[in-house]
Every structure is written in C-alpha cells, then in structure tokens.
C-alpha positions as CSV (number, residue, x, y, z in Angstrom):
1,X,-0.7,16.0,8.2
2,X,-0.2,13.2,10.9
3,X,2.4,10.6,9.4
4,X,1.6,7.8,11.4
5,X,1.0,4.4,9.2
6,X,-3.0,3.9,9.4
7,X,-2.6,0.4,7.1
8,X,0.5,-2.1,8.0
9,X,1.1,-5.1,5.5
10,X,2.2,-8.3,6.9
11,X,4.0,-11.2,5.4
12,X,5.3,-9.4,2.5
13,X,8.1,-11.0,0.2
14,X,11.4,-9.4,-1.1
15,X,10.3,-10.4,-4.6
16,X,7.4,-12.5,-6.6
17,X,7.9,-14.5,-9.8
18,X,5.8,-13.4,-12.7
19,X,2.2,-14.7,-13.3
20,X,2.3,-15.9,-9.6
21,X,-0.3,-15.7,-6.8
22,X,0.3,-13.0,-4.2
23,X,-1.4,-12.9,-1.3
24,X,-2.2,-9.6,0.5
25,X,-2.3,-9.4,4.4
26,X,-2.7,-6.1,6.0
27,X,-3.8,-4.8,9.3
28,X,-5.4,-1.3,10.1
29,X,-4.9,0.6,13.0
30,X,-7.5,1.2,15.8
31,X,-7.6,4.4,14.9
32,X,-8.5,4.5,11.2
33,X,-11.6,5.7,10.4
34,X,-13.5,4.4,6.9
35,X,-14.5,7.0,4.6
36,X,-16.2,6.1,0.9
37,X,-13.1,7.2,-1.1
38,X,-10.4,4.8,1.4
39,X,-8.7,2.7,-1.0
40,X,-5.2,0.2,-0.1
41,X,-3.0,0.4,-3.4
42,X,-0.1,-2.2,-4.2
43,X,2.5,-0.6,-6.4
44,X,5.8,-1.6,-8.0
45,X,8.7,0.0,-6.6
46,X,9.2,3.5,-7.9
47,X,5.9,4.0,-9.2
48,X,5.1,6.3,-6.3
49,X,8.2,8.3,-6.8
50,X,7.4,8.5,-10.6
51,X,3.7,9.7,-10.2
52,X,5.0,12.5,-7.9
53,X,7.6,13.8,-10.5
54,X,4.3,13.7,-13.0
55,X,2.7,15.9,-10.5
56,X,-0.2,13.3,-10.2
C-alpha cells in the first residue's frame, strides 16, 4: 500500500468553538487519480482510532 498523503489540508486550526463556521482547504497531489467512490472525510479526533478497534 503506498503511504504517501494523496489529500493535504491547509489552514487548519488547533480547535473550533461549537456551532461555528469551518472552513475546509485542501490540496490534492498531482498524482491522485479520481475514482467514483473517492470521498475527503473530516473527523473528530479519535474517531479513526475508535472505528478501527470496532473493526469498521
């Protein structure tokens, strides 16, 4: 599996107050290629590692 970063988000803040805009900036590599299931997913911190102890 190649691990290099395909998606790079820019401008991102340490933390966001509740009910607040957020603004997403992101950049993808030259080498990305599109396919119909390519989604870019914002998460809370942790989620990720709690979906992978749920085996999802």
């Amino acid at each position: 599996m190649d691990n290099t970063w395909q998606v790079e988000f820019r401008n991102v803040g340490c933390s966001y107050f509740p009910q607040s805009r957020v603004d997403c900036h992101f950049t993808l590599s030259a080498q990305h290629k599109w396919a119909s299931s390519d989604w870019v997913g914002l998460f809370k911190l942790g989620l990720l590692r709690s979906l992978a102890q749920h085996g999802l």
